[in-house]
Each structure stands twice: as structure tokens, then as C-alpha cells.
C-alpha positions as semicolon CSV with decimal commas, in nm:
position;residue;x (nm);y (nm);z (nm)
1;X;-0,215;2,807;-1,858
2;X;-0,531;2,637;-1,663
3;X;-0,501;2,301;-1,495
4;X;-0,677;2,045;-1,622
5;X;-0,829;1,892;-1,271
6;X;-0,852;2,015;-0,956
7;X;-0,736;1,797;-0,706
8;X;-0,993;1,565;-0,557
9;X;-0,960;1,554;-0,142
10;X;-1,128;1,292;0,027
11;X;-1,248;1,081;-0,313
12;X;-1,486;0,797;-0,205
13;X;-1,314;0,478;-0,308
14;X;-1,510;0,205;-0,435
15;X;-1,411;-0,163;-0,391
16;X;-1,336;-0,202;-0,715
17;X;-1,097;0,097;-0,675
18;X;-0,923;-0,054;-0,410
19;X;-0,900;-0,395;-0,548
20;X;-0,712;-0,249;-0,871
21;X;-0,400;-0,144;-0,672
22;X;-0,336;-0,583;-0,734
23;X;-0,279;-0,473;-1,109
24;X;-0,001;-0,256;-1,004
25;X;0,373;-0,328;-1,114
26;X;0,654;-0,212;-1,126
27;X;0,892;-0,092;-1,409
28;X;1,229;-0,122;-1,260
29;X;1,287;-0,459;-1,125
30;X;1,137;-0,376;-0,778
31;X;0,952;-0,693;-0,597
32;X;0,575;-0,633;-0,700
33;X;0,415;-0,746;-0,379
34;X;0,622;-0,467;-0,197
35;X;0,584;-0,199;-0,536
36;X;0,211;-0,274;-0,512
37;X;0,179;-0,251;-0,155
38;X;0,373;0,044;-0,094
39;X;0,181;0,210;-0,377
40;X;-0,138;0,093;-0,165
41;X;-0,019;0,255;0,124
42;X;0,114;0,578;-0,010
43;X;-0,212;0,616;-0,229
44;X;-0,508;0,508;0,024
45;X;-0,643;0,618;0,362
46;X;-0,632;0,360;0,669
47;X;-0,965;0,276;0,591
48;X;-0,908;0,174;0,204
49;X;-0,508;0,018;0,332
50;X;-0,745;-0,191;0,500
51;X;-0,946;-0,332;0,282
52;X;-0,646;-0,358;0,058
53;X;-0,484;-0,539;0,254
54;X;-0,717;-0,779;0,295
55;X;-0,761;-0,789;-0,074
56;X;-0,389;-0,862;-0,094
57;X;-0,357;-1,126;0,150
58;X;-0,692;-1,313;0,020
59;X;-0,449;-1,311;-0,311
60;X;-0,196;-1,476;-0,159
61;X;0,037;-1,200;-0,228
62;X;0,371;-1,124;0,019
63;X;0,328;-0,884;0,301
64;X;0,643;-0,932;0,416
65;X;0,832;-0,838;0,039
66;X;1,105;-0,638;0,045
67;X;1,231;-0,326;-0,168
68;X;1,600;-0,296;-0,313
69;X;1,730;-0,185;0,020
70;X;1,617;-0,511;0,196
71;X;1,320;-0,278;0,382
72;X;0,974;-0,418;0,423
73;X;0,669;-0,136;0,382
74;X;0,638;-0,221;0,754
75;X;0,963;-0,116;0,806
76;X;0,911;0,238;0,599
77;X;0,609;0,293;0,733
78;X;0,685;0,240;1,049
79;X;0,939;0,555;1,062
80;X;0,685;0,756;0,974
81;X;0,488;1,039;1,193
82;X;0,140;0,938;1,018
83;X;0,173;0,542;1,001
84;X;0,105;0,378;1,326
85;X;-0,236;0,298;1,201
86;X;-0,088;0,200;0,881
87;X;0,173;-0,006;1,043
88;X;-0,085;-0,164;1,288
89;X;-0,276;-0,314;0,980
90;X;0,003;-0,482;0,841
91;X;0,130;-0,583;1,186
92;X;-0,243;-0,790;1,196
93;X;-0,180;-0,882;0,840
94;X;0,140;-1,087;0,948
95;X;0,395;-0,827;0,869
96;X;0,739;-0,837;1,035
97;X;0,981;-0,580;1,023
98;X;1,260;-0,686;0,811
């Protein structure tokens, strides 16, 4: 059987794009600022995080929400080998580790 779509590398993301990562929620009870901006980060490249972030913030949204293990996104993505950058922008966003 044929896939359906290939797998798009390097997609340009428009704002609009970006922005929709606010509609975002959950289905199991998990905070939705953290769901929606651990979706952001695990989705996006530092460039689009960034503007997301933004976006978020503008919306008065939670940067420093926490998943059901008490763990911020800064804290998650702060253990990991690719998220410095990541972990920078939410570090300038007001994150704290939790």
C-alpha cells in the first residue's frame, strides 16, 4: 500500500500557522498553556517557537504552566541535546524552571 503524503521537511510556516498552535487543547486533563506550548515546541523550529511565543505571551497565556509531573516545558526542554535555543526563548519569555 502507497502513502498518502510524503513528509514535508522544512515547510514554510505562515503566521497564521503559528498563531493556531493557541487553539490547541488538550484531551486528558493536562494544563492547556503547558499542552499548547509543549505542542509549540515539539512541532516548530526556533524560529516559529519564537514567534509563538510571543504570540502566547501577547495572549496572556502561562509560560510557566506545568504538566502532571509538576515539570515546566522549560524544565523538559531544558534536558534536552537540541533545546538550548529553545530553552533560551522561554528563559526571555519569563520562564522559570519549576
Amino acid at each position: 500500500m502507497k502513502k498518502d503524503k510524503e513528509k514535508v521537511i522544512d515547510e514554510v510556516w505562515t503566521e497564521d500557522h503559528v498563531r493556531s498552535f493557541l487553539r490547541v487543547r488538550p484531551h486528558d486533563g493536562t494544563d492547556e498553556n503547558f499542552y499548547m506550548l509543549l505542542k509549540a515546541y515539539q512541532s516548530m523550529r526556533v524560529s516559529d517557537f519564537e514567534l509563538f511565543v510571543g504570540f502566547f505571551c501577547t495572549a496572556q497565556r502561562d509560560i510557566n504552566a506545568t504538566g502532571k509531573d509538576g515539570r515546566t516545558v522549560l524544565d523538559i526542554v531544558a534536558t534536552h541535546r537540541h533545546g538550548a535555543d529553545y530553552a533560551d526563548i522561554l528563559r526571555s519569555a519569563g520562564a522559570q524552571s519549576g
